[in-house]
C-alpha positions in Angstrom: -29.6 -42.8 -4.1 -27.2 -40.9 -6.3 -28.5 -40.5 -9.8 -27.8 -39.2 -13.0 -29.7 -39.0 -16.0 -28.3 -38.3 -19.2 -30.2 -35.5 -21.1 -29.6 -34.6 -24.7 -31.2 -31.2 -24.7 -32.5 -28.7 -22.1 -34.5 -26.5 -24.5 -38.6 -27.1 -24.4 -40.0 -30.4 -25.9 -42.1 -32.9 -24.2 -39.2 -35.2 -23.3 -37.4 -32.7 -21.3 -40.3 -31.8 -19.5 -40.6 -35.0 -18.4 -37.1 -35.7 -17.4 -37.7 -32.6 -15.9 -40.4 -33.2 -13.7 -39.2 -36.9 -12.7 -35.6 -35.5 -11.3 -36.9 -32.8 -9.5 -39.3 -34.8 -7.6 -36.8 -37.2 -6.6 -34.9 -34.8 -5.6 -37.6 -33.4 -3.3 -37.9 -37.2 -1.9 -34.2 -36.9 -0.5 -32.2 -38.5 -3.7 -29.5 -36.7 -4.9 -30.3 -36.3 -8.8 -27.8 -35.0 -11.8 -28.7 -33.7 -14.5 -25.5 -34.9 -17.9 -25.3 -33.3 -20.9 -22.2 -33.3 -23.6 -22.1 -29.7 -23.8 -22.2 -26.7 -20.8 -25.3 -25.8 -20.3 -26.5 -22.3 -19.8 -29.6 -21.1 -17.3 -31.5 -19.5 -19.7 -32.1 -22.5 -21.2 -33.6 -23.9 -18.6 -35.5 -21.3 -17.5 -38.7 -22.4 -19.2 -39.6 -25.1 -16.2 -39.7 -23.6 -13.0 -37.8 -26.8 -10.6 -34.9 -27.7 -13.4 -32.7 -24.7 -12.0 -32.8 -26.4 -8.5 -31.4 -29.6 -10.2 -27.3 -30.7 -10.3 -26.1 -29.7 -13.7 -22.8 -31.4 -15.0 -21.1 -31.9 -18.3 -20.1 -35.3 -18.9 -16.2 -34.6 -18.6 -17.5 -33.5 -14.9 -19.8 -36.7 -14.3 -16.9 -39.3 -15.1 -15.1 -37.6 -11.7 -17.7 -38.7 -9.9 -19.8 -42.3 -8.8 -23.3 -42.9 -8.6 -25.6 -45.2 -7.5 -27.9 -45.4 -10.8 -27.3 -43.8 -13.9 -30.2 -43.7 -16.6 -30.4 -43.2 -20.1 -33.2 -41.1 -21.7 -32.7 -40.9 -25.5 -30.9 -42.9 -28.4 -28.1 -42.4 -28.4 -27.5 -42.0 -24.3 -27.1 -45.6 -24.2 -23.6 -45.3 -25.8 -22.5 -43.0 -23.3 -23.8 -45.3 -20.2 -20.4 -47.1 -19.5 -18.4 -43.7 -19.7 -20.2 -42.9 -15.9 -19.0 -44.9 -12.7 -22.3 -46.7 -11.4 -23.7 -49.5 -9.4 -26.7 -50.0 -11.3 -27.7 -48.7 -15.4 -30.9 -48.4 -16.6 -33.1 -47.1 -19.7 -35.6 -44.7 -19.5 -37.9 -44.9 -23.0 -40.3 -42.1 -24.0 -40.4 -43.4 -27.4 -39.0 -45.6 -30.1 -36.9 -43.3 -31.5 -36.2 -44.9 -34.8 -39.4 -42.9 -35.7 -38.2 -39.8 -35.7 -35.3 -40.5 -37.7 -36.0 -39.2 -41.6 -35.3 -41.1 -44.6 -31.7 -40.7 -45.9 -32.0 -39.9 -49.8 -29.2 -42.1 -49.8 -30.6 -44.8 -49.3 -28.9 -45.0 -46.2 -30.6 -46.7 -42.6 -27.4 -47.5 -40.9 -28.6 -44.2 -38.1 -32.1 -46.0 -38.3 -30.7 -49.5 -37.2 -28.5 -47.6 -35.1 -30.8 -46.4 -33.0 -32.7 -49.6 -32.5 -30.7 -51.6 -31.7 -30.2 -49.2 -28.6 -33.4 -51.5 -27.4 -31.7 -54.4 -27.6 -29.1 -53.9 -24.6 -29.3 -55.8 -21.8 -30.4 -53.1 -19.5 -33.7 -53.1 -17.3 -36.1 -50.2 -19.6 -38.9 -48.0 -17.9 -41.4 -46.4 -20.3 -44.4 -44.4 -20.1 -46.5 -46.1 -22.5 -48.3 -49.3 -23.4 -47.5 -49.8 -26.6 -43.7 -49.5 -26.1 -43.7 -51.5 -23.2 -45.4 -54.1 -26.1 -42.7 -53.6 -28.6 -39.8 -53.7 -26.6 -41.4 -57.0 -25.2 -41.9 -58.1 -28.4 -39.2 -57.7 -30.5 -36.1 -58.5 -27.7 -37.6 -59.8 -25.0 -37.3 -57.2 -22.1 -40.2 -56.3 -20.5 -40.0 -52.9 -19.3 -41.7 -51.4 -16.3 -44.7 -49.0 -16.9 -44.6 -45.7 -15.6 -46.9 -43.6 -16.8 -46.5 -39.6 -17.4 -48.3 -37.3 -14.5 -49.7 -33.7 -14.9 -49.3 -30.9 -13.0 -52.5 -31.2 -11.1 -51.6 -27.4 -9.2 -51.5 -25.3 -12.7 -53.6 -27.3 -15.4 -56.7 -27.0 -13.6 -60.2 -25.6 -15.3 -60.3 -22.2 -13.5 -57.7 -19.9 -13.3 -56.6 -16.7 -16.1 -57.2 -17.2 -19.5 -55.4 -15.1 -22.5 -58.6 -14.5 -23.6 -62.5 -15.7 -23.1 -64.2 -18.7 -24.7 -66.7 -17.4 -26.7 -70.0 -19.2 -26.8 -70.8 -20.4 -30.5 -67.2 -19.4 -31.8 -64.2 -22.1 -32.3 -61.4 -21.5 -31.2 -58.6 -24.2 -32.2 -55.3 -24.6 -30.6 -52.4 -26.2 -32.1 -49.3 -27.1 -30.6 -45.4 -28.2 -31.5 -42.6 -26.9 -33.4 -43.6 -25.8 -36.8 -40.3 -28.0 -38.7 -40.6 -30.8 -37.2 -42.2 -33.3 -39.9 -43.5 -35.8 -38.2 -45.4 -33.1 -36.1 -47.5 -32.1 -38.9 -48.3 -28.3 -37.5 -48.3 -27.0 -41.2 -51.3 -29.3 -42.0 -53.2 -28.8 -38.7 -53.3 -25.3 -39.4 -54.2 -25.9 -43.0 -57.4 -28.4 -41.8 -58.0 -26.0 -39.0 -58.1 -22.8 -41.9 -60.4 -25.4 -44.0 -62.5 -26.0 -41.8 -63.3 -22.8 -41.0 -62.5 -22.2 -37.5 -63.1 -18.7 -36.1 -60.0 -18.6 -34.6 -56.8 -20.6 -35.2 -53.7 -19.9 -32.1 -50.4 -21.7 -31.9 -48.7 -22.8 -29.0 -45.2 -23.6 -30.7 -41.8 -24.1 -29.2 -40.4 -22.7 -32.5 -38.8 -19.7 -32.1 -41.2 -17.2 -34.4 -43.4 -14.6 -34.0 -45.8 -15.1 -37.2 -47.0 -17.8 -39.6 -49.6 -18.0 -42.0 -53.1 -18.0 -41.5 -52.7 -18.1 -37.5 -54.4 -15.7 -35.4 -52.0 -16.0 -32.2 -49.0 -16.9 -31.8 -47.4 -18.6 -28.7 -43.5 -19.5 -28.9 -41.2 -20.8 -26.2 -43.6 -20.4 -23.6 -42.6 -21.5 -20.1 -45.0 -24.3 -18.3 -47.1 -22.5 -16.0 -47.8 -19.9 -18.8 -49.7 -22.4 -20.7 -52.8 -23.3 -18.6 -54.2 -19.8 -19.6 -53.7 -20.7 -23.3 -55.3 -24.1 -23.1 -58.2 -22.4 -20.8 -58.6 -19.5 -23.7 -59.4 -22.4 -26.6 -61.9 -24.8 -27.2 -60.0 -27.8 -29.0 -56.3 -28.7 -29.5 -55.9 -30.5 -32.9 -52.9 -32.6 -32.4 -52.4 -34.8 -36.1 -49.2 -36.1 -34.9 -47.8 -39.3 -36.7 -44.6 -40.0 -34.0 -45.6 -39.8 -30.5 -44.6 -41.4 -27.3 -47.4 -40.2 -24.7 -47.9 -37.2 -25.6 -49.4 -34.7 -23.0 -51.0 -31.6 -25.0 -54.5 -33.2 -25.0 -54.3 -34.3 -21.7 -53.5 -31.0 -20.6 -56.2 -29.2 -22.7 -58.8 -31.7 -20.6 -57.9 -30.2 -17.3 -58.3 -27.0 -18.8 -61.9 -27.7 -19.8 -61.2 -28.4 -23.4 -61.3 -31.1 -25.9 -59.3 -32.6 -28.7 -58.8 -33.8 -32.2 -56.0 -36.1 -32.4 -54.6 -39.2 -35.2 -54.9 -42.3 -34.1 -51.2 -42.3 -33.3 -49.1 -44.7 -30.9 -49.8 -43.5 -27.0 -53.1 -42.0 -27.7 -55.0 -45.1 -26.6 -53.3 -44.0 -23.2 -56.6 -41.3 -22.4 -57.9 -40.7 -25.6 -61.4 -41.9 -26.3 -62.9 -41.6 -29.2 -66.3 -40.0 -29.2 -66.0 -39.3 -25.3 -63.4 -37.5 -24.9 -62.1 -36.5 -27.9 -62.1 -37.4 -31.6 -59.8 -39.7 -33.4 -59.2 -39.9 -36.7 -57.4 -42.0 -39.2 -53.9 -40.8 -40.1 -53.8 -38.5 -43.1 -57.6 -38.6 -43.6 -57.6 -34.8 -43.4 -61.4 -35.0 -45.3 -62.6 -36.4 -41.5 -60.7 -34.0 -40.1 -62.2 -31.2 -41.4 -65.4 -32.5 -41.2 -65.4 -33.4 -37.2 -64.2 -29.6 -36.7 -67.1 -28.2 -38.9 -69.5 -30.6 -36.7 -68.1 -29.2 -33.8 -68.3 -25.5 -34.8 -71.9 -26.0 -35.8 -72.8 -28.0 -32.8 -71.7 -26.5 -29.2 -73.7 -28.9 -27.7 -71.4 -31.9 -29.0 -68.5 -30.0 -27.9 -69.7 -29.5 -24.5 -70.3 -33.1 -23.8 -66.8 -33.7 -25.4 -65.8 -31.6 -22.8 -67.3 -33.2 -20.4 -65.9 -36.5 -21.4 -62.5 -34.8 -21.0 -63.5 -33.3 -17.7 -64.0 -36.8 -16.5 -60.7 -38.5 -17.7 -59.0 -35.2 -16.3 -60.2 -36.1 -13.3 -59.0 -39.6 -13.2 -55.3 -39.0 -13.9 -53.1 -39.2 -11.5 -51.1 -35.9 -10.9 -47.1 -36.0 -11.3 -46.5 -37.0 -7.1 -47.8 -40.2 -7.9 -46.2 -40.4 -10.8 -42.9 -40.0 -8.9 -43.7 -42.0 -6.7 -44.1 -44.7 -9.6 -40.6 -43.9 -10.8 -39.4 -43.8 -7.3 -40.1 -47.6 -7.0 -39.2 -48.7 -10.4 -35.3 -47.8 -9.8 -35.6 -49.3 -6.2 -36.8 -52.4 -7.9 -33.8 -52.3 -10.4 -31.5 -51.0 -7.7 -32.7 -54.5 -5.5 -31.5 -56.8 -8.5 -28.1 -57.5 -10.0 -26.3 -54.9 -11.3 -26.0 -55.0 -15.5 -22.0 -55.3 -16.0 -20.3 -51.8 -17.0 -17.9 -54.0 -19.2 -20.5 -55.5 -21.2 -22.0 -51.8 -21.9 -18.9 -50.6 -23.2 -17.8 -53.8 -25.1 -21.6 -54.1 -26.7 -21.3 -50.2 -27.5 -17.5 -51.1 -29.3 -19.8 -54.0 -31.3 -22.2 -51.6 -32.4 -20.1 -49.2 -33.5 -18.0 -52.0 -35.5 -20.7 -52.9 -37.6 -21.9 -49.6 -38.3 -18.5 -48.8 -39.5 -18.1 -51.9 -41.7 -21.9 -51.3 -42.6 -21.2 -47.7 -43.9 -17.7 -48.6 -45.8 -19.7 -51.4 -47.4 -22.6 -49.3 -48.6 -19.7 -46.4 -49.5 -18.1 -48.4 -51.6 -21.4 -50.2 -53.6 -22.1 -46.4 -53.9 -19.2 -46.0 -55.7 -18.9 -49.0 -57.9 -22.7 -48.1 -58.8 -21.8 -44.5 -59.9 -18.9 -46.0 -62.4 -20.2 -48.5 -63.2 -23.3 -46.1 -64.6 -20.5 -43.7 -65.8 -18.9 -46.4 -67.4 -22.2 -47.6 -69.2 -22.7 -43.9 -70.2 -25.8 -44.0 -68.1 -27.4 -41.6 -65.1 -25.3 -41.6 -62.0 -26.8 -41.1 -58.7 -26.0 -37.4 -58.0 -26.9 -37.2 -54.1 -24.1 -36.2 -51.9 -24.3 -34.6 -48.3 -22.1 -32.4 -46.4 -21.8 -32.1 -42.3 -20.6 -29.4 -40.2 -19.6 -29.9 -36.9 -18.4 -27.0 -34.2 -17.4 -27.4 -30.2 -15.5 -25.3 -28.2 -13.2 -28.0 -26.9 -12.2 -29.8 -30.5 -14.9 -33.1 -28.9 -16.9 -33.1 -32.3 -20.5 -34.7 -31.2 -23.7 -35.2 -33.7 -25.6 -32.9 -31.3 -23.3 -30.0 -32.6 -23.8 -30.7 -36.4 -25.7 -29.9 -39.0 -26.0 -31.5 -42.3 -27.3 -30.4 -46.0 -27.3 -32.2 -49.2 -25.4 -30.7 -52.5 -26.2 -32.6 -55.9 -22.5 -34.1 -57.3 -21.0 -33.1 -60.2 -21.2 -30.0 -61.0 -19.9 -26.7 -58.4 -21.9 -25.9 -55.7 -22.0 -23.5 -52.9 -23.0 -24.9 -49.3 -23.4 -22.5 -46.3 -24.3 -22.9 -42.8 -25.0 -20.7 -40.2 -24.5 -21.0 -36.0 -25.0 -18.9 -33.6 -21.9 -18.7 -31.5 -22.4 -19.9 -27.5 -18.5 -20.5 -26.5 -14.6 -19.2 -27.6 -12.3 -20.2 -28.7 -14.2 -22.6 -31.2 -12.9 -25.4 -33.3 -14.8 -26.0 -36.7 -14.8 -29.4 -39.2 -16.0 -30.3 -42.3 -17.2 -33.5 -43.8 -17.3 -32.6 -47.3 -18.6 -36.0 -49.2 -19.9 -39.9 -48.0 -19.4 -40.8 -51.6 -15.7 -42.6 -52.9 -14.7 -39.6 -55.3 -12.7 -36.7 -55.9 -13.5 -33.5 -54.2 -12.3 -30.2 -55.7 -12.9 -27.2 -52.7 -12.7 -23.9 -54.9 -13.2 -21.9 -51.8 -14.2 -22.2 -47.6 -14.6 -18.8 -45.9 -15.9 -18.1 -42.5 -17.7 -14.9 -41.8 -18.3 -12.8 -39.0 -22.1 -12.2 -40.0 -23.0 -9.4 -37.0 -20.1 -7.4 -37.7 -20.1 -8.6 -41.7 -16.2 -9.1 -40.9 -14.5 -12.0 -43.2 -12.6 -14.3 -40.3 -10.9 -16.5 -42.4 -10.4 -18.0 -46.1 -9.6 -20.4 -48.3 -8.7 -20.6 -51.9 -5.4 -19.9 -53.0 -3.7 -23.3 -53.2 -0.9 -21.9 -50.2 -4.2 -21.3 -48.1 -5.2 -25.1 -48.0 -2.0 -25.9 -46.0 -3.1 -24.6 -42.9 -6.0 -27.0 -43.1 -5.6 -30.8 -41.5 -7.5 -33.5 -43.6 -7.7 -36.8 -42.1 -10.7 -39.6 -41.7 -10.9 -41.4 -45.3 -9.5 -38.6 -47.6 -5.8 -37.9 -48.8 -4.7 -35.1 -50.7 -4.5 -36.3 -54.5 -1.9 -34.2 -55.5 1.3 -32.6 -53.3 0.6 -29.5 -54.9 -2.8 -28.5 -55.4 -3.9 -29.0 -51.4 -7.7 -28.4 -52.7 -8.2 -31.2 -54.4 -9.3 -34.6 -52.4 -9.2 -38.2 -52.5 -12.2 -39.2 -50.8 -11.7 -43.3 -50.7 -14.8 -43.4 -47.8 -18.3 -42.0 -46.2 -16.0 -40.0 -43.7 -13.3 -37.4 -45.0 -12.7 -34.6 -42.4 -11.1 -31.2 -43.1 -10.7 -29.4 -39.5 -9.7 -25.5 -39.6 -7.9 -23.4 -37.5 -9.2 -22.5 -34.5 -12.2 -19.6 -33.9 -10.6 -17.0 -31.3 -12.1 -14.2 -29.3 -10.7 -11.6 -31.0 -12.5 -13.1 -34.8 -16.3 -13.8 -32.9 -17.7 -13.5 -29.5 -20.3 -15.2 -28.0 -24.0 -14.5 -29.5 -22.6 -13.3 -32.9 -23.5 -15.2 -35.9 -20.9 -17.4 -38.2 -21.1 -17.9 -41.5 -19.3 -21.0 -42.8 -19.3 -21.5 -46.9 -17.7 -24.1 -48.7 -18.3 -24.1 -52.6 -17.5 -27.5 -53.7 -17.8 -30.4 -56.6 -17.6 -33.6 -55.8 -17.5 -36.1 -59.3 -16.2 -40.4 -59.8 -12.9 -41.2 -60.6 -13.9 -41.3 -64.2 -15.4 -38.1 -64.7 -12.7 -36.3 -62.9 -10.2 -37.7 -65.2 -12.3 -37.3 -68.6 -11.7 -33.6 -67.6 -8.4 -33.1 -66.2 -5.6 -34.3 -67.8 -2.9 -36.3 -65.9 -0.1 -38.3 -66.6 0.4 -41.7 -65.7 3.9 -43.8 -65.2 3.2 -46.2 -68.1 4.6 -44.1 -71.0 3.8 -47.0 -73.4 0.1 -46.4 -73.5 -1.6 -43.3 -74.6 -3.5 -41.4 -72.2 -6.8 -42.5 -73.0 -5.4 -46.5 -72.8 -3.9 -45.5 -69.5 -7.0 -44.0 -68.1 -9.0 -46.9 -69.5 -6.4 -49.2 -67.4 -6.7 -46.6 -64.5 -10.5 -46.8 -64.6 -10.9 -50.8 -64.5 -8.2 -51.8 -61.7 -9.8 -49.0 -59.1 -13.3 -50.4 -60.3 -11.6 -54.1 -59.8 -10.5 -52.4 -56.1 -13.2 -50.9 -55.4 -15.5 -54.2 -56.1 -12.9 -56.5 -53.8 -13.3 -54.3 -50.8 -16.7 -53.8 -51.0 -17.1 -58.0 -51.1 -14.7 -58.7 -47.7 -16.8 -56.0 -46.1 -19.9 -58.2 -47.1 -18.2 -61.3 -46.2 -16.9 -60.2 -42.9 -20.3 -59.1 -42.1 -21.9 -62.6 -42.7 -19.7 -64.0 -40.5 
């Protein structure tokens, strides 16, 4: 068969990996396997597993060209993309329920939350590698996916073999592993426990990119695969107090490297883990335990052998990433042998979800905004939380996986800078100052050329702002002062001229500031003076008129949008 998976990132994470090692062994059993991503991928990032260079790499723009037989999805938001592809056959592959990983919004906001879960609820055949998502999809819409569950590379993740450094009888040596800012990975407060507890010897094993943190005694980071078997040989334990997880492979790794583990009782561990035979599981967040089972262990060696031994055994059970294949192999011939889910439903079921997220975020926009005047109005405490996104591509196709976001408290001036490393020129740049209904004053946006400290472009004489296009739910308030927006959405957009090669070059650093306030109608206008075509009434009248008809607005929009969503 021809097939394509879709992959969101190629850089090191568990998820990859597995993508990883699924597409190259189908590849191996005569299926010809691409690999889609948004963006151009370089080698480099890659390089970390040894079979993904040997793997069809193209860009989506690329992939439309071309027809396949079976075109799978592998995160949350791959399922919007599905009907984009030419295929006979679609289907979901689920590592997770990815509305986990999503953080709060300190808006109040879950529109990305309900988003992403109702990615679940297409009709599309699901594999997943896990029990207890197999379970919930089951549950909750009625699709029972087909269980495949992750293998291990039976070849490098064996006991013997080179070690970083000897296991030392009667010391404890602790491993822990994942990126150090991710929360729901909780490294920060394994190594805290681990320090606590007094282990003699705390390494990390991080795909973060660093090269020191805190009360760590080595540090691992970005490590290809088959460098890692002589880390897990080298420790005892790997404390893993995830609270998100799909399957997650670290411990079972550490037991075919003769170690042991200390996990939370988090979703997939039930997959291997045993408490008190293999490993220890513990409560989430009851870090006392936690501490105390690793003081047990360092005072006991001969509980952590027969841990071992336990882990030895379950090692020994798992099946190694062939079978595995071969597992996956005969899920998509199973999908591939039924009828086919219709390409127009994906793209018309994608247009619905995107509908009512739209009316979803104009509805909450505008409570927002009747909220804050209405508290203004009262002369009581507004809610000041405001966020701005940045988004960068080197073709103008503006994609959340080239964006990042920070939050800026409203009303009063405040300076918001970003940083990228540059991978492509020429390089087009966009701004989404606000998601509140207000009135945005820009005193300044530069862009700096950080490695050669060059200024590439800026903005803050009022003649400046005309080279810049706003568009999305913003209009310039007046003709003649170009920095000063009327935000009447969640989604104004500013876009700047275009980054050439002669301003940055790939691998330099940009700097992008914007120093901003964003305030409601009514505060703007209790400290700018305006005029206002009825000449009859004084200012204040006319602003008190001004005030109660865009509240009246603001209140009758916000109302249809309900309406039309209970419909």
């Amino acid at each position: 068969m021809k097939i394509a998976l879709f992959l969101g990132s190629p850089a090191i994470s568990g998820g990859t990996y597995v993508i990883y090692e699924h597409a190259s062994r189908l590849q191996k059993k005569g299926h010809q396997v691409t690999l889609v991503t948004r963006e151009q991928v370089q080698a480099e990032e890659y390089a970390w597993h040894s079979s993904a260079h040997g793997l069809e790499w193209l860009r989506l723009e690329q992939a439309k060209k071309k027809s396949f037989d079976m075109v799978l999805a592998t995160w949350w938001q791959s399922p919007f993309l599905l009907h984009e592809l030419q295929a006979t056959h679609y289907a979901y592959f689920v590592q997770s329920i990815e509305t986990r990983f999503i953080p709060p919004d300190p808006l109040g906001n879950t529109i990305k939350q309900d988003l992403c879960e109702n990615t679940y609820s297409y009709a599309l055949p699901i594999i997943t590698e896990a029990t207890w998502i197999q379970e919930y999809i089951y549950t909750k819409y009625n699709n029972y996916p087909q269980l495949v569950r992750n293998g291990i590379r039976k070849d490098i993740y064996t006991e013997q073999g080179k070690t970083v450094a000897p296991r030392k009888p009667g010391r404890l040596r602790v491993l822990v592993e994942g990126p150090v800012d991710v929360t729901y990975k909780n490294v920060p407060a394994s190594i805290r426990l681990a320090k606590k507890a007094r282990a003699d010897e705390i390494w990390l094993l991080t795909s973060s990119n660093i090269d020191q943190y805190d009360h760590v005694d080595r540090i691992f980071s970005q490590i290809p695969i088959h460098q890692t078997p002589a880390i897990y040989r080298s420790c005892d334990l790997v404390l893993k107090l995830s609270y998100v997880e799909g399957m997650f492979g670290p411990p079972l790794e550490m037991f075919h490297c003769g170690g042991t583990a200390l996990v939370y009782d988090v979703t997939g561990h039930d997959e291997y883990i045993i408490h008190n035979q293999n490993s220890y599981v513990v409560e989430q967040d009851n870090e006392e335990e936690v501490v105390r089972l690793l003081r047990h262990l360092k005072e006991n060696p001969d509980e952590l052998a027969r841990l071992k031994q336990g882990a030895a055994q379950t090692a020994s059970e798992w099946l190694g990433w062939e079978a595995a294949a071969d597992f996956f192999e005969q899920a998509l011939l199973k999908i591939a042998a039924k009828h086919p889910t219709s390409r127009e439903y994906l793209k018309r079921y994608t247009e619905e979800l995107f509908a009512t997220k739209k009316s979803l975020q104009h509805a909450k926009a505008y409570t927002l905004f009747v909220d804050r005047e209405k508290a203004v109005w009262k002369g009581k405490q507004a809610d000041k939380n405001n966020f701005m996104e940045f988004y960068w591509d080197s073709q103008g196709n503006f994609t959340p996986e080239n964006s990042q976001c920070q939050y800026y408290p409203s009303e009063k001036q405040t300076a918001v800078t970003f940083e990228l490393e540059v991978k492509e020129v020429p390089l087009w740049l966009r701004i989404d100052p606000s998601v509140q209904i207000g009135i945005l004053e820009i005193e300044c946006i530069t862009v700096h050329n950080r490695t050669q400290d060059i200024e590439v472009m800026t903005f803050q004489e009022p003649d400046d702002f005309q080279t810049l296009f706003l568009t999305g739910d913003a209009k310039w308030l007046f003709p003649d002062k170009k920095n000063i927006i009327f935000s009447y959405g969640d989604d104004p957009i500013l876009l700047l001229p275009v980054i050439t090669e002669d301003q940055m070059a790939p691998g330099e650093t940009l700097a992008l500031s914007v120093t901003i306030k964003e305030t409601g109608i009514q505060q703007f206008l209790r400290t700018h003076q305006l005029s206002f075509p009825d000449t009859s009434l004084n200012n204040e009248l006319a602003q008190s008129r001004w005030k109660r008809i865009a509240i009246a607005k603001a209140t009758s929009l916000k109302n249809r949008f309900l309406h039309a969503l209970q419909r």
